[in-house]
C-alpha positions, 0 to 999 in steps of 0.5 A, a space after each residue: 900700432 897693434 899690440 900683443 895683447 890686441 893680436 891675443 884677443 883676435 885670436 880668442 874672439 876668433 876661436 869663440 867665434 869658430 864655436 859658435 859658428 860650429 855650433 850655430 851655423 854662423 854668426 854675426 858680430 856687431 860691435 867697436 872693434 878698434 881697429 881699422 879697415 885693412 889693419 893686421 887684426 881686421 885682415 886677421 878676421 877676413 882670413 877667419 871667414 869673417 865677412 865685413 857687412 858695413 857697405 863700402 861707401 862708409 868710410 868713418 863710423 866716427 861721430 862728426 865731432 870727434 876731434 879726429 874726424 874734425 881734423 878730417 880724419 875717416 876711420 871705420 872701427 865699428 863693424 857687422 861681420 858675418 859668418 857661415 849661414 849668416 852670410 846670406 842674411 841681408 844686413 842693412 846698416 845705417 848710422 846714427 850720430 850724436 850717440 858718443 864719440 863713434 856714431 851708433 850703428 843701426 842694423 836690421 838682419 834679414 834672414 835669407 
């Protein structure tokens, strides 16, 4: 379930990122978004521009002990999302758990 409070947030950290992309060129985003893959604020960031750099075959950025992820539950919320110039990056993820109850994400950014 979405909230108004969520979908304002999307809306401001979009409009930053609109300035930081006009200012910079583009921008990469890297962080727990709490949100999932085809959710209303995910697609919201997908009409904004943004490109999702998390390789297709990770289907859960949940650490393996999480107790939704025991249950076999697979959810990414972690992301790297690019925009801009930085679309042409070459973006390499990896994840790493044990970290907490998400795994971290292990990112090189290689300019183009």
């Amino acid at each position: 379930i979405v909230t108004d409070y969520q979908r304002t947030s999307a809306r401001r950290l979009i409009h930053a990122l609109y300035i930081e992309k006009a200012w910079r060129g583009g921008v990469c985003l890297i962080g727990d978004l709490n949100t999932g893959r085809g959710g209303e604020i995910y697609q919201k960031l997908e009409v904004a521009g943004l490109k999702d750099r998390i390789p297709a075959e990770i289907d859960t950025t949940l650490d393996p002990d999480h107790p939704y992820a025991m249950r076999g539950g697979r959810v990414v919320t972690d992301y790297v999302f690019t925009c801009g110039c930085a679309d042409e990056f070459g973006v390499d993820v990896k994840l790493l758990s044990g970290i907490s109850d998400h795994c971290a994400l292990l990112v090189k950014v290689t300019p183009a």
